[in-house]
C-alpha positions as MATLAB code, in Angstrom:
seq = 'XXXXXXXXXXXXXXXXXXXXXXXXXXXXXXXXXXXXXXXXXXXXXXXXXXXXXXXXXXXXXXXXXXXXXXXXXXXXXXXXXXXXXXXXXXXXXXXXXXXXXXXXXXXXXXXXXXXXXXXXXXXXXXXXXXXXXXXXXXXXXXXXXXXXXXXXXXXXXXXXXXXXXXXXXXXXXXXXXXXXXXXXXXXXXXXXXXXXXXXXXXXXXXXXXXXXXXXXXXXXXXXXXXXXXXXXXXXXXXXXXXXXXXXXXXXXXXXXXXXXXXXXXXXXXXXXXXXXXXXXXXXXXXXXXXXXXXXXXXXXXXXXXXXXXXXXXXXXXXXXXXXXXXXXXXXXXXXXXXXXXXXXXXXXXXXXXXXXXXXXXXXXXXXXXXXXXXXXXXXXXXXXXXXXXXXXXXXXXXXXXXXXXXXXXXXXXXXXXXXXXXXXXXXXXXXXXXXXXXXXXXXXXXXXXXXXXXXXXXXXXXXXXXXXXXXXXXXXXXXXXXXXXXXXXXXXXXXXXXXXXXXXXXXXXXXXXXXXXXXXXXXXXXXXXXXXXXXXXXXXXXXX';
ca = [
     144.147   58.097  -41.357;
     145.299   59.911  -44.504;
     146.329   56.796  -46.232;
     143.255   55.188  -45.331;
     141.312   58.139  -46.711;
     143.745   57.993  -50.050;
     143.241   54.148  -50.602;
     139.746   54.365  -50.091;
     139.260   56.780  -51.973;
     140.904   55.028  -55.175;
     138.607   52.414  -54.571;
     135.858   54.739  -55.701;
     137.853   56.256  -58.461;
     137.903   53.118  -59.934;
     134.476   52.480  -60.565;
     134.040   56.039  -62.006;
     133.114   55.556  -65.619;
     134.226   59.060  -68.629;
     129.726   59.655  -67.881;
     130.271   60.472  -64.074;
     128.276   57.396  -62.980;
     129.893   55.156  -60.419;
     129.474   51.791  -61.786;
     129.629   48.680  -59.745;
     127.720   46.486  -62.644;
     124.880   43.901  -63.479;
     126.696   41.504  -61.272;
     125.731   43.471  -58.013;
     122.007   43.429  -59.694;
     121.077   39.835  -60.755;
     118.147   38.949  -58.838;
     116.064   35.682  -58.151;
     113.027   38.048  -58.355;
     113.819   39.830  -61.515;
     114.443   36.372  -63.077;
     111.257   34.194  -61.946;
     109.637   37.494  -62.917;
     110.955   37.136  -66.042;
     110.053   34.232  -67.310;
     106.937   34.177  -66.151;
     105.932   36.838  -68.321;
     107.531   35.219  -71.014;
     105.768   31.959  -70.344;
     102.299   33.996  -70.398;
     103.347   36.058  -73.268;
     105.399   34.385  -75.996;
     105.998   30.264  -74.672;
     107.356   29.408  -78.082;
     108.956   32.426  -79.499;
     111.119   32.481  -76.027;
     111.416   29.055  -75.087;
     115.008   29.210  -75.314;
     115.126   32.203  -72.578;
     112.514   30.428  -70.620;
     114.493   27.655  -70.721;
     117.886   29.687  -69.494;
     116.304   31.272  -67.031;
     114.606   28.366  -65.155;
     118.226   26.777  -65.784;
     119.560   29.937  -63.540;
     116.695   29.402  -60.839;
     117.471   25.880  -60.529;
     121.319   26.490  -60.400;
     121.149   29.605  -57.961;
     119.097   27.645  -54.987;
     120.460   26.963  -51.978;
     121.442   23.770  -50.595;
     118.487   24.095  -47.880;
     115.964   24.312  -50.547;
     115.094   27.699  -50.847;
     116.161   31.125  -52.357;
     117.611   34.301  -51.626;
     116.831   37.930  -53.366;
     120.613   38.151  -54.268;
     122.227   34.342  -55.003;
     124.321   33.404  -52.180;
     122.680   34.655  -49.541;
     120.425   33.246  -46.666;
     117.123   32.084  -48.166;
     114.188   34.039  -48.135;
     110.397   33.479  -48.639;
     109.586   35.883  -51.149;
     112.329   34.729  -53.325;
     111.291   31.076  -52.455;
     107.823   31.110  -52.522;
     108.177   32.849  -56.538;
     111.053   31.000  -57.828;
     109.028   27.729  -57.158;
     106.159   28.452  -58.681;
     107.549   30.304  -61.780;
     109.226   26.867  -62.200;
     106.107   24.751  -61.702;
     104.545   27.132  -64.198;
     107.598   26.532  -66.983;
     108.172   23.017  -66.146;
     106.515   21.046  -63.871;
     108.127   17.579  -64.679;
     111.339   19.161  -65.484;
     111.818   20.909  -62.194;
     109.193   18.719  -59.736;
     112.634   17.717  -57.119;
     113.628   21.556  -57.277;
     109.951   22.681  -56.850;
     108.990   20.105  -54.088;
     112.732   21.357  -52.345;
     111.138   25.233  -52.490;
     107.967   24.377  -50.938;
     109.485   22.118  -48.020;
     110.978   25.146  -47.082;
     108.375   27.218  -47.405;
     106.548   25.091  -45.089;
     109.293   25.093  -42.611;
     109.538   28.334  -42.659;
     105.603   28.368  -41.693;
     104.084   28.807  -45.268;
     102.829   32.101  -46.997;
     101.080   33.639  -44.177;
     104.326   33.451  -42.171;
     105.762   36.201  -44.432;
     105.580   39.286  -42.350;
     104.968   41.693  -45.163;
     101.273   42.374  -46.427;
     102.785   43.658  -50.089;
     105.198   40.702  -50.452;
     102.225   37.739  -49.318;
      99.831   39.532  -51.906;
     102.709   38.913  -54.878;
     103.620   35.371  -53.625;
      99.731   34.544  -53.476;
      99.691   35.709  -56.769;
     102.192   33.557  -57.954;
     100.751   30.289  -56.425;
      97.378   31.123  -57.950;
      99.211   30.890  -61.295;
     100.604   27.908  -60.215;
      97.295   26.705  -59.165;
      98.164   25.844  -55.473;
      95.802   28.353  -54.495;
      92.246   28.844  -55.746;
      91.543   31.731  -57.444;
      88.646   33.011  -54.831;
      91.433   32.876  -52.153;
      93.426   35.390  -53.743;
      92.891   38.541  -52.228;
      91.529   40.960  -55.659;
      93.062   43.924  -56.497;
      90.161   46.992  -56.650;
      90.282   47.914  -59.937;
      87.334   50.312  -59.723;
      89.172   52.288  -57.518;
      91.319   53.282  -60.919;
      87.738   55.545  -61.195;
      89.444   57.925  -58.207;
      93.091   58.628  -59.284;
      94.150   60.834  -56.143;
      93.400   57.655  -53.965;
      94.305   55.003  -56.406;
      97.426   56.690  -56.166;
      97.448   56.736  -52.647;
      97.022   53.575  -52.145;
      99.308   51.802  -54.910;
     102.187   54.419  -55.001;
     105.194   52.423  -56.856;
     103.067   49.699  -57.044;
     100.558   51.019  -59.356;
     101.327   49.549  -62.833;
     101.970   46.284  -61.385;
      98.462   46.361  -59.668;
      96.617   47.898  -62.308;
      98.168   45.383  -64.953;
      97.400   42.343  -62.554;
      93.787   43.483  -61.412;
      93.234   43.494  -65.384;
      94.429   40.185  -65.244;
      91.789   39.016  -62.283;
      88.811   40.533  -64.288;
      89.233   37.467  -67.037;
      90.354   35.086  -64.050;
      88.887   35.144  -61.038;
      84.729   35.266  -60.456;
      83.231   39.009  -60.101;
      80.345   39.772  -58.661;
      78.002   41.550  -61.386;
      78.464   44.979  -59.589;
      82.450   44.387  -59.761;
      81.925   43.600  -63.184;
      80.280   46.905  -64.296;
      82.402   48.959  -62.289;
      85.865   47.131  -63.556;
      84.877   47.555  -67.153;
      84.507   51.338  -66.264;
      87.435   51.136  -64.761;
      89.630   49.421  -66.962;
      90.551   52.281  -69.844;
      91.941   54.355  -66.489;
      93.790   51.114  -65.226;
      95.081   50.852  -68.368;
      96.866   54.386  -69.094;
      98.189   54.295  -65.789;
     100.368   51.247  -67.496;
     100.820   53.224  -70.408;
     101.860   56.600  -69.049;
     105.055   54.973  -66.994;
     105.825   52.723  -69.846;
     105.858   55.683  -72.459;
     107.583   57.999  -69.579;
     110.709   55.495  -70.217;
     110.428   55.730  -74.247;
     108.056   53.126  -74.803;
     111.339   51.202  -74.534;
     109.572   47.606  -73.315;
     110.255   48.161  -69.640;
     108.773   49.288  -66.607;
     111.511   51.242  -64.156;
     114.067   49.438  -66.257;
     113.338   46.200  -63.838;
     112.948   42.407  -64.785;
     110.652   41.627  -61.771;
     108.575   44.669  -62.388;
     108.252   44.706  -65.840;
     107.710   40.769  -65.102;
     104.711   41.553  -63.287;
     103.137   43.879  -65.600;
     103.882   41.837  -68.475;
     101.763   38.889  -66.524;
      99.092   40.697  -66.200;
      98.533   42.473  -69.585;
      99.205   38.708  -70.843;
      96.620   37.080  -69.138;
      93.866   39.919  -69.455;
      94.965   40.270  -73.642;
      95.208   44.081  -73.143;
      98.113   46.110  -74.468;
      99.568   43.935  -76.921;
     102.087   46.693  -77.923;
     103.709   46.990  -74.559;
     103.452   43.254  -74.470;
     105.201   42.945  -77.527;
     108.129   45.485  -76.204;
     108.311   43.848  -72.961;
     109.317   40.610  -74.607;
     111.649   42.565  -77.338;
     112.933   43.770  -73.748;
     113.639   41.029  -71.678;
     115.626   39.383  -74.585;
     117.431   42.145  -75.296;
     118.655   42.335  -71.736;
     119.100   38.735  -70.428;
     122.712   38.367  -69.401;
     124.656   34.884  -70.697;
     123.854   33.172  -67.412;
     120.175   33.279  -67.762;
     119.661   35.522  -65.305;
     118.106   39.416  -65.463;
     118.952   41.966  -63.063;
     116.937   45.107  -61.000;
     116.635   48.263  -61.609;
     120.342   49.958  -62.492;
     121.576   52.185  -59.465;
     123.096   54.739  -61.604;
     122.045   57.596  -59.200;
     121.896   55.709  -56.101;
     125.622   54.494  -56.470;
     126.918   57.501  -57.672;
     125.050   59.827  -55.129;
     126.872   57.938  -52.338;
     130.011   56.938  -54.041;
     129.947   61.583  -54.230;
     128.896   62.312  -50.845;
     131.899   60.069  -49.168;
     134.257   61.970  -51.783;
     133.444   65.264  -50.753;
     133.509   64.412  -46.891;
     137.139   62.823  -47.574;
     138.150   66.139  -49.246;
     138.314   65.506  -52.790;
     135.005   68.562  -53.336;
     137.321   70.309  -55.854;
     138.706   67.542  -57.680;
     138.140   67.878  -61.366;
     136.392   64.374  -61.771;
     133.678   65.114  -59.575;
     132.389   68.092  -61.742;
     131.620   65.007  -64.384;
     129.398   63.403  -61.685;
     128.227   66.803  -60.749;
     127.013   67.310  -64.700;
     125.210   63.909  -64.577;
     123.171   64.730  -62.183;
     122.249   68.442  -63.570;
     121.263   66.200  -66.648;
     119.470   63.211  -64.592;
     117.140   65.524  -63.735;
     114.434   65.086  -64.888;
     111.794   67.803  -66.599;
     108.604   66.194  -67.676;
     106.025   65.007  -64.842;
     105.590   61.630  -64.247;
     101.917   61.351  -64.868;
     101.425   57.822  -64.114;
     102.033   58.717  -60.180;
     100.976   62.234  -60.498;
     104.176   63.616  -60.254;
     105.372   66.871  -61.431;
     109.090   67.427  -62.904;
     112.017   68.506  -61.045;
     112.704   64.809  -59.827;
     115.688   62.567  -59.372;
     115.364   58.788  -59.469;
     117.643   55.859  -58.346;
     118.139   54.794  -62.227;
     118.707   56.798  -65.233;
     116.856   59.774  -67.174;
     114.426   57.936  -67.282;
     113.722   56.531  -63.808;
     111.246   56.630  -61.459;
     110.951   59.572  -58.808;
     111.560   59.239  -55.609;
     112.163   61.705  -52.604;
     115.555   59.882  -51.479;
     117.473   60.359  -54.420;
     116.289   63.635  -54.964;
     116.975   64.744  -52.163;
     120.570   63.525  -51.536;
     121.326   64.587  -54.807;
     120.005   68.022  -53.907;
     122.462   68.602  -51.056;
     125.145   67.122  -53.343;
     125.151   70.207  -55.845;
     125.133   72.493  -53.051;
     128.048   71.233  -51.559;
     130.185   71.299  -55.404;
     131.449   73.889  -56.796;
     130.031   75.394  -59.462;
     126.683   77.641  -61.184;
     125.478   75.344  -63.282;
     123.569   73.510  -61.356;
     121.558   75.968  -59.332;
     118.475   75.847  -61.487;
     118.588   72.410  -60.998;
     118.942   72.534  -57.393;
     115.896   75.321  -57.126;
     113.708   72.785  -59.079;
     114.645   69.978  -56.973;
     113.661   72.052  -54.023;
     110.422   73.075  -55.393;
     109.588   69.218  -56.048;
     110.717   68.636  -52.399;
     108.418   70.923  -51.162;
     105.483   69.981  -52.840;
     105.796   66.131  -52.121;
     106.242   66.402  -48.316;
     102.878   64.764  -46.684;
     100.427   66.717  -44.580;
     101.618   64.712  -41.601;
     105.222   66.533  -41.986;
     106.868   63.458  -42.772;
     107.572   62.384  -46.763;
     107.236   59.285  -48.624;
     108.666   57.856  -51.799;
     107.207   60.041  -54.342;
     103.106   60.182  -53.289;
     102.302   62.462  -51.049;
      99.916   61.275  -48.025;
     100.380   57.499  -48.804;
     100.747   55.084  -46.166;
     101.675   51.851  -48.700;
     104.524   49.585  -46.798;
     108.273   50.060  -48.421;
     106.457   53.353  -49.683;
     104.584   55.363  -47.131;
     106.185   58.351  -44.721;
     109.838   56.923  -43.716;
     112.018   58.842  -41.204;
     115.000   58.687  -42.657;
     113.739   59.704  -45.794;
     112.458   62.488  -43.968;
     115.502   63.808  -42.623;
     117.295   63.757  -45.687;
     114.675   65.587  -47.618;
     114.939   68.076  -44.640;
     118.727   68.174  -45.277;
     118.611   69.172  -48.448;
     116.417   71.580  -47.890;
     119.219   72.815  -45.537;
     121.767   72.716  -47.172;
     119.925   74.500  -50.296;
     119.267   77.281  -48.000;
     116.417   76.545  -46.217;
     116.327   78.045  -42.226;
     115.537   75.745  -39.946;
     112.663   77.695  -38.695;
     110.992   77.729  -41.719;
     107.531   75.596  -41.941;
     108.613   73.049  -43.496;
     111.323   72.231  -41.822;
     109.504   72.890  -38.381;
     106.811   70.567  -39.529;
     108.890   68.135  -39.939;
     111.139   67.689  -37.168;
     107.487   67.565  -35.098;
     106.845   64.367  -37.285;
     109.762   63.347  -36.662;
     109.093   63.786  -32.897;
     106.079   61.599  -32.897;
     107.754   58.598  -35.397;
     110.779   57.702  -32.664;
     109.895   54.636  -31.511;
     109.987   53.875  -27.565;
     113.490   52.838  -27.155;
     115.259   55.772  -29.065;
     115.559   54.372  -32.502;
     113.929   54.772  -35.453;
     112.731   53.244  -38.811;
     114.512   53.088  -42.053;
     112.102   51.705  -45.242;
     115.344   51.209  -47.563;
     117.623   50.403  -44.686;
     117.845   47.341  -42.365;
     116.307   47.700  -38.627;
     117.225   50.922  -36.718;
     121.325   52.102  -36.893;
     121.319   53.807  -40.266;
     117.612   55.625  -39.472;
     118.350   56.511  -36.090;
     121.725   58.015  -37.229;
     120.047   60.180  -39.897;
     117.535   61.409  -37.752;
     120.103   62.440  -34.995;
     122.363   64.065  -37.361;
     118.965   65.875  -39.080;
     118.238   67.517  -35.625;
     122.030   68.226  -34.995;
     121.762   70.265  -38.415;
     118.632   72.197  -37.080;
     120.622   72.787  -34.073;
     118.339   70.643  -31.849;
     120.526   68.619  -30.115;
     119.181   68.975  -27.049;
     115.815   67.906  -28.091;
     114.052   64.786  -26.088;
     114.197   63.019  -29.326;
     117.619   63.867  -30.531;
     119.127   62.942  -26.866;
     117.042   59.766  -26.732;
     118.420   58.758  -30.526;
     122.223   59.569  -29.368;
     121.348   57.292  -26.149;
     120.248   54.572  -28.607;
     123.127   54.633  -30.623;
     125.500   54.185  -27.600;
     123.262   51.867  -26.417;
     123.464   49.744  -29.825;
     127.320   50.021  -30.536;
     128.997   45.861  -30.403;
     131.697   45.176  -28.609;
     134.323   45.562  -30.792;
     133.251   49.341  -31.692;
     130.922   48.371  -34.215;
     127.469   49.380  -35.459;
     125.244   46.758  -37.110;
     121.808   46.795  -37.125;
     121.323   47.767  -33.231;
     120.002   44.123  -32.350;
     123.009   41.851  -32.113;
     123.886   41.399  -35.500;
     127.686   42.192  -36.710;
     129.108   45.694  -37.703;
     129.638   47.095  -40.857;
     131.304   49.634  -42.743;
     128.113   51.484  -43.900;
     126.112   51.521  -40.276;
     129.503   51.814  -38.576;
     129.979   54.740  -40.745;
     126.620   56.567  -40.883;
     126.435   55.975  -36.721;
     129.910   57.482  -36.676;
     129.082   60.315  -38.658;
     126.198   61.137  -36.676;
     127.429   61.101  -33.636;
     130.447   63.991  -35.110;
     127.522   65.885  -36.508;
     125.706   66.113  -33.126;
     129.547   67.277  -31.622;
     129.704   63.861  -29.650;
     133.517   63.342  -28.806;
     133.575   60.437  -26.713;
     135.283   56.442  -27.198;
     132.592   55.543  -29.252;
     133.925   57.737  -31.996;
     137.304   56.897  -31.389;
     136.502   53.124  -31.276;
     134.428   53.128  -34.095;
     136.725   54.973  -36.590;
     139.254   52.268  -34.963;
     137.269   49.547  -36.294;
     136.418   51.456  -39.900;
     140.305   51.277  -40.151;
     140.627   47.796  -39.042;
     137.685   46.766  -41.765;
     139.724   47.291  -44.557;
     140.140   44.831  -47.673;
     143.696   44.346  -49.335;
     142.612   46.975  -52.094;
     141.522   50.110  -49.719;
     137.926   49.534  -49.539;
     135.466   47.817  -47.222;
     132.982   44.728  -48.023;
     129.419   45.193  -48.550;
     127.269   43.739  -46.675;
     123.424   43.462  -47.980;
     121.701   46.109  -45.139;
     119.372   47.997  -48.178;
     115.927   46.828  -48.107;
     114.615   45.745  -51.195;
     111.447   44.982  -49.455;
     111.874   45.657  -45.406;
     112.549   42.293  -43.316;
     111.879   40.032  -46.608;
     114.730   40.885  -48.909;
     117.728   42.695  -49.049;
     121.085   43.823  -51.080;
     124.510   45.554  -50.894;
     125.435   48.822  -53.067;
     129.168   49.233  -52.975;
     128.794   52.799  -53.254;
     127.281   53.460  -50.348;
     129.614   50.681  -48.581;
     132.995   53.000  -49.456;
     131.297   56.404  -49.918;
     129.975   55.552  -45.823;
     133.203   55.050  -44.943;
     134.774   58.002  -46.610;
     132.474   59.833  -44.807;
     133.189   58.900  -41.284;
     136.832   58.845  -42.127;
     136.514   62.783  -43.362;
     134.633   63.964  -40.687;
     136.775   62.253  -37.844;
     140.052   63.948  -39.397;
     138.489   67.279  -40.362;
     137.156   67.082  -36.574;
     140.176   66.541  -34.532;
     142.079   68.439  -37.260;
];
């Protein structure tokens, strides 16, 4: 067990860069969205000034898609209709003759798959309908149209956008030059449009007016599409195209947003668990995330300062991150990050939803991928533990009665960012084992669950069938030590965690984070080893 610990815990050292960040690279990030996106934008924005990336990237889309016609989020994985549906028309829009045999290959498996409306997420259908309106296979009165008069009421524009707001905003600028209005939706659009408009600007100057929106290909893409084709903004036009050539990579491709914070939050957490808390080369990490933090508001989403996002100093907020990284600084040694830790508690706080519950960063939005998450929820509640919170306190009260009414009949519950039910149910269970509620209905029917959805050979995977892995093996693991379960389960599962092991220490990832739920997915090595680390820790400090 200690060896295992020790080699898996050199696994992580090695990604460590001198900043703190744990680094597992672009090539973990290239991304059939973020490319299509891509050069889409540039096709709208700049055709002959960036033919030549056009060019590489369709070259990459055509190279990267699988042998049964269609495309995954991350090359090399089982297709996927979001991907699909995109990539094909983003090459019918570049190059119709050029790519007609690698278009007409997409589409047959669209329609085996059952076409657009088959796709069973509302946000995901609304982009790919997009896309095959610029493609013209789909008229643009069939499109569904993006209210751009309700920029007029911020709170609920917010509210009903969230993340997606630029991308709307910039693409319902678009429809106002595209698709017919009535002459009502005309007057109130044109009122509209100056508020639309500095929603765009407010994220894109948030990041330094750098050319990108949250440092991703597919969103900035998106945005860049839409500005385009309405002729607004031809400054952040302009630095969206100086942006996307900056950062193609020599394969033609363009990646997501960078995980700086969400690898090395994980990549921490497994670290400290494994007993390395005092080791000199997590105070670096610990200092990157006192200086991550970030102290402006993010206006664009109405967000005050105090944040943490999955990227860089510049990122996007979101509760996740910030709170994970919350309970992180608690749990290092060390003063200089308390102020950071009260802020981040403070933000917390005032971004948890009415309902109890919180959501990515707006508060009281029910937007899919974005709206009140349960596993979110609990580890917003844990760092409000573990920064000193009681458990009786309202917040945390409120809470774990939300909680109470979002466990779905069997047990388990939802994860946005997280495939199916292991990894949500386990953070739940382990939330209520912190509050000392173990013997809750809801905690007992989550622990039943989890018994319930262990494999045969010890595993966890995602609780329907599927096969384990090291990061739901080791978040069900660690759960069940939280809530003082000592049964074969444990035992077996830690078994199998041992057995998982690659040649150099560490454990494969497997793609279980939801880029968007149930349409596409990824792997973050971080949280693959820093999962295991975790379970590993807590099993030895446990029978220790």
């Amino acid at each position: 067990m200690s060896t295992a610990i020790a080699e898996g815990a050199e696994e992580l050292w090695r990604a460590q860069r001198p900043d703190g960040v744990f680094d597992y690279g672009a090539s973990t990030l290239r991304s059939t969205l973020a490319t299509a996106g891509a050069i889409t934008a540039l096709h709208f924005a700049d055709p002959g000034g960036a033919a030549d990336l056009i060019e590489a990237g369709a070259d990459r889309l055509r190279r990267t898609r699988n042998d049964d016609g269609g495309w995954s989020m991350v090359p090399g994985q089982d297709s996927e209709p979001g991907p699909t549906a995109v990539a094909a028309a983003a090459l019918h829009l570049v190059g119709p003759v050029g790519y007609a045999a690698t278009v007409a290959a997409g589409r047959a498996w669209m329609a085996g798959y059952g076409g657009l409306e088959a796709i069973p997420h509302p946000e995901v259908l609304l982009w790919c309908r997009q896309f095959y309106g610029m493609a013209g296979w789909l008229d643009q009165r069939e499109m569904r149209r993006f209210p751009l008069e309700l920029a007029l009421l911020p709170g609920l524009y917010r509210r009903l956008f969230d993340l997606r707001l630029p991308m709307a905003s910039a693409l319902g600028l678009a429809q106002t030059r595209h698709r017919p209005l009535t002459r009502l939706q005309r007057m109130l659009t044109r009122r509209a449009e100056p508020r639309a408009l500095l929603g765009i600007r407010q994220a894109f100057e948030h990041e330094g007016s750098a050319g990108s929106w949250s440092e991703d290909a597919w969103v900035t893409g998106l945005v860049c599409v839409g500005l385009a084709r309405a002729g607004l903004g031809q400054d952040m036009v302009g630095a969206a195209v100086g942006w996307l050539r900056r950062t193609m990579l020599p394969d033609g491709s363009w990646t997501t947003t960078p995980l700086d914070g969400a690898w090395t939050m994980y990549a921490v957490r497994g670290l400290i668990e494994a007993g390395y808390r005092d080791d000199p080369r997590l105070a670096v990490s610990r200092d990157l995330f006192v200086r991550l933090q970030q102290h402006r508001p993010f206006l664009a989403f109405g967000c005050p300062p105090g944040f943490w996002g999955w990227s860089g100093e510049h990122g996007w907020p979101a509760v996740l991150e910030t709170g994970e990284i919350v309970s992180l600084l608690t749990r290092l040694p060390g003063e200089a990050q308390a102020d950071a830790v009260r802020k981040g508690v403070a933000w917390l706080s005032g971004r948890q939803d009415s309902r109890g519950s919180w959501s990515l960063c707006v508060r009281n939005t029910k937007v899919a991928n974005s709206g009140p998450c349960p596993m979110t929820t609990a580890q917003a509640v844990e760092a409000l533990l573990a920064a000193g919170v009681t458990a009786d306190d309202r917040r945390i009260r409120h809470a774990l009665h939300w909680l109470g009414t979002a466990q779905l009949p069997d047990g388990s519950y939802e994860s946005v960012w997280y495939r199916e039910h292991t990894m949500g149910t386990a953070a739940v269970l382990e939330t209520f084992a912190r509050c000392g509620r173990t013997g809750s209905g809801p905690a007992a029917r989550a622990q039943e669950w989890l018994a319930r959805a262990r494999n045969p050979d010890g595993s966890w995977g995602d609780g329907h069938g599927a096969p384990g892995t090291a990061e739901e093996t080791g978040w069900a693991v660690s759960a069940l030590l939280a809530a003082g379960t000592d049964s074969v389960a444990v035992t077996d599962g830690v078994r199998w965690l041992l057995d998982a092991r690659t040649s150099g220490g560490g454990w494969t990832p497997q793609p279980v984070h939801e880029y968007v739920r149930r349409v596409s997915r990824y792997a973050n090595p971080g949280f693959t080893q820093g999962m295991a680390l975790r379970a590993l820790g807590r099993y030895l400090e446990v029978t220790r």
